[in-house]
C-alpha positions as CSV (number, residue, x, y, z in Angstrom):
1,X,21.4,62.0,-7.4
2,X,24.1,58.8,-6.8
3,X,25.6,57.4,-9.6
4,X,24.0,53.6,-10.4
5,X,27.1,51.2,-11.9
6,X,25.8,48.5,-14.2
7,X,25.1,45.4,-13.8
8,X,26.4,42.5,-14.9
9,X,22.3,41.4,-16.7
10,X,23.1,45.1,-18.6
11,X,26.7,44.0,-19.8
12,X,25.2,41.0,-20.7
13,X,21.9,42.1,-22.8
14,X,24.0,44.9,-24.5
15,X,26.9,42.5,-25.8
16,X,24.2,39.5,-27.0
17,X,22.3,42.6,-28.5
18,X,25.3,43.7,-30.3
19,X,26.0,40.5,-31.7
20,X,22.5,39.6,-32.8
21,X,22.8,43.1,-35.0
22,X,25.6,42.5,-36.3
23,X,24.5,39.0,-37.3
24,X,21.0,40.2,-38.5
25,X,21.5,43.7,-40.0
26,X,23.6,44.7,-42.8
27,X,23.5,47.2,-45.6
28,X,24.8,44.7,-48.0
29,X,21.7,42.1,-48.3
30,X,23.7,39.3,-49.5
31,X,26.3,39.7,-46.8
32,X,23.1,39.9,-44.4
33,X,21.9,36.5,-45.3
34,X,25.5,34.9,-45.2
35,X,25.6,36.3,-41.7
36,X,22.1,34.9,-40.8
37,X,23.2,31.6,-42.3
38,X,26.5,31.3,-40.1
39,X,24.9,32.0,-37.3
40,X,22.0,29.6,-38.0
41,X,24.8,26.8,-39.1
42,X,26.3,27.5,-35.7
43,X,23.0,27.4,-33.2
44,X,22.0,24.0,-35.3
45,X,25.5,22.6,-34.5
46,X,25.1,23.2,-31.0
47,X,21.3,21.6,-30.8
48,X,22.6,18.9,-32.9
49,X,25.6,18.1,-30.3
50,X,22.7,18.7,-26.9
51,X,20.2,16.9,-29.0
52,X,19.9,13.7,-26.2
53,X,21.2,16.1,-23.8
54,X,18.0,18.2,-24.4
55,X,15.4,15.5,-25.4
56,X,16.6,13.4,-21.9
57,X,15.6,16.6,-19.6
58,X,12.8,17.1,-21.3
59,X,11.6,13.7,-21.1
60,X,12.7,13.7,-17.5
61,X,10.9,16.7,-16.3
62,X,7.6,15.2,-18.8
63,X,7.7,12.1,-16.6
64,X,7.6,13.9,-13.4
65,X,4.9,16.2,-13.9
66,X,3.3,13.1,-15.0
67,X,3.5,11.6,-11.7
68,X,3.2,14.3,-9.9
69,X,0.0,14.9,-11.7
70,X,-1.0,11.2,-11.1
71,X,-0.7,11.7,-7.6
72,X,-2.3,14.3,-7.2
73,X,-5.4,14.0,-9.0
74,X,-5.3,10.5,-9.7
75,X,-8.5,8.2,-8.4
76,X,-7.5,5.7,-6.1
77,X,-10.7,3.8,-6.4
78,X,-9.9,2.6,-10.0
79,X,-6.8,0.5,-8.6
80,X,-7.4,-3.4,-8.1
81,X,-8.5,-3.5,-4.5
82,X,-6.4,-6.7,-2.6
83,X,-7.9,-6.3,1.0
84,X,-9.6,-9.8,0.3
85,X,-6.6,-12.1,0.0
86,X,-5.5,-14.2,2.3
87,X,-6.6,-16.7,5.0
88,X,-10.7,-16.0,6.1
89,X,-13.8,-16.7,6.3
90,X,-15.4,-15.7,2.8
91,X,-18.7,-17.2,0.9
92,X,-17.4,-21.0,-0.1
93,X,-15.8,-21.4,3.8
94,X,-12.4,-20.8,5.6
95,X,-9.5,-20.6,3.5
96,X,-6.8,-19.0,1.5
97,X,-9.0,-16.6,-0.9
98,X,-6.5,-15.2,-3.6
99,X,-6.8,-11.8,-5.7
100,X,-9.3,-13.4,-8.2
101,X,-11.8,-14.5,-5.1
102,X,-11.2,-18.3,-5.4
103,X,-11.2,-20.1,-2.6
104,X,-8.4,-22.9,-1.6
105,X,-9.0,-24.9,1.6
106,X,-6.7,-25.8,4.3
107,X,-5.8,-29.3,3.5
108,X,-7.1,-28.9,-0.7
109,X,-4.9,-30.7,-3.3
110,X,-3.9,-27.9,-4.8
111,X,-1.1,-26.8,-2.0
């Protein structure tokens, strides 16, 4: 049988479970819950300080999947169709038809 080392994920999960028990259990219950509220003290002062940090990625990654989601389910046939602007032929004549379907005539006042 060969001989596995440990990994560094092992280290890791046995040292952050150490220091979770020794946060959260104690014989002593009122030592236990000034343990619990030091550690809680300390994880709210480190949201506190990544507060925007947090709040901008989340934001960030909320917009995206928006879009993303826009895009790809999205229905292109309820955005405002502008084929018909422009200079053409259209029902009142030949002229400059705008995104509203009035027409304005070559030689009109209006230009």
């Amino acid at each position: 049988m060969t001989a596995v080392t440990k990994g560094f994920a092992s280290r890791l999960g046995f040292g952050v479970g150490r220091t979770l028990r020794f946060f959260l259990n104690d014989r002593n219950a009122a030592l236990r819950w000034v343990k619990r509220a030091v550690l809680g003290a300390a994880l709210l002062l480190v949201l506190v300080n990544s507060f925007s940090w947090l709040l901008g990625s989340l934001l960030t990654l909320g917009c995206l999947g928006l879009a993303l989601y826009a895009l790809v389910k999205g229905d292109g046939g309820l955005l405002p169709r502008q084929v018909g602007t422009g200079w053409r032929y259209g029902p009142q004549g030949y002229g400059y038809y705008d995104m509203y379907g009035n027409c304005h005539p070559f030689g009109s006042d209006d230009e």
